[in-house]
C-alpha positions, 0 to 999 in steps of 0.5 A: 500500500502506498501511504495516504499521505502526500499529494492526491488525485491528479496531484493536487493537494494532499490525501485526506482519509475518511474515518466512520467515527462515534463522535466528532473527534479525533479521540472519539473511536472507530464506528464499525458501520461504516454507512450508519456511523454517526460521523465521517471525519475527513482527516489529513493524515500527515497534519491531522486537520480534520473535517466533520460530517454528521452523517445523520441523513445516511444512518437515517435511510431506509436504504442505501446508508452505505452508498451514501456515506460512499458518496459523501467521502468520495466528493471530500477527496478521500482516497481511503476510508477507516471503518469497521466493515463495509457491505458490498455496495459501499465496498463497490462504489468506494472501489470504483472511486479507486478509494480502500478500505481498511479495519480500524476497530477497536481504535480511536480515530487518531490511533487508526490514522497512526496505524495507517500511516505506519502501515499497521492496519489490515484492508478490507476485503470485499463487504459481505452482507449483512445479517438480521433487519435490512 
């Protein structure tokens, strides 16, 4: 993997790293549901300038949370995404949109952001689907 850091698509500013979150805050942890998560925080990697969204409108949709969630860090210029786990329609739009997917349960964000810097975080394989109420 290359870094996230440095300058992103079409070499134009640096990477930012979305990162499905519990709270607006770089110590708040890691929301494992990448589309209903309560916030995406949008995270320079390298300065740790950080965007919130609240991302209210997605976790509330009666369908289509991950695809949404996908589209919002996409149009943020993320180009790889920390969460929990992703199903397989937000695995897919977030592939096309050539941004990767990587696990950070268990962390804070600025522990997840750290990791993926040194290169310590596993990526995501392909989202499964999910069990229980749709």
């Amino acid at each position: 993997m290359s870094s996230p850091g440095g300058t992103g698509p079409r070499g134009t500013r640096s990477a930012r790293v979305a990162v499905s979150a519990l709270g607006a805050s770089l110590d708040d942890r890691v929301d494992e549901r990448f589309g209903r998560a309560a916030f995406l925080l949008v995270v320079d990697p390298e300065t740790l300038a950080m965007e919130s969204v609240d991302n209210t409108a997605n976790r509330d949709a009666l369908q289509g949370a991950g695809l949404g969630a996908a589209e919002t860090v996409s149009a943020r210029g993320a180009t790889a995404v920390i969460t929990g786990h992703l199903g397989p329609k937000a695995f897919q739009a977030l592939r096309v949109a050539g941004i990767d997917g990587f696990d950070g349960t268990g962390k804070t964000v600025r522990q997840a952001i750290a990791a993926l810097n040194d290169g310590r975080l596993e990526p995501l394989a392909e989202g499964e689907s999910h069990t229980g109420l749709t």
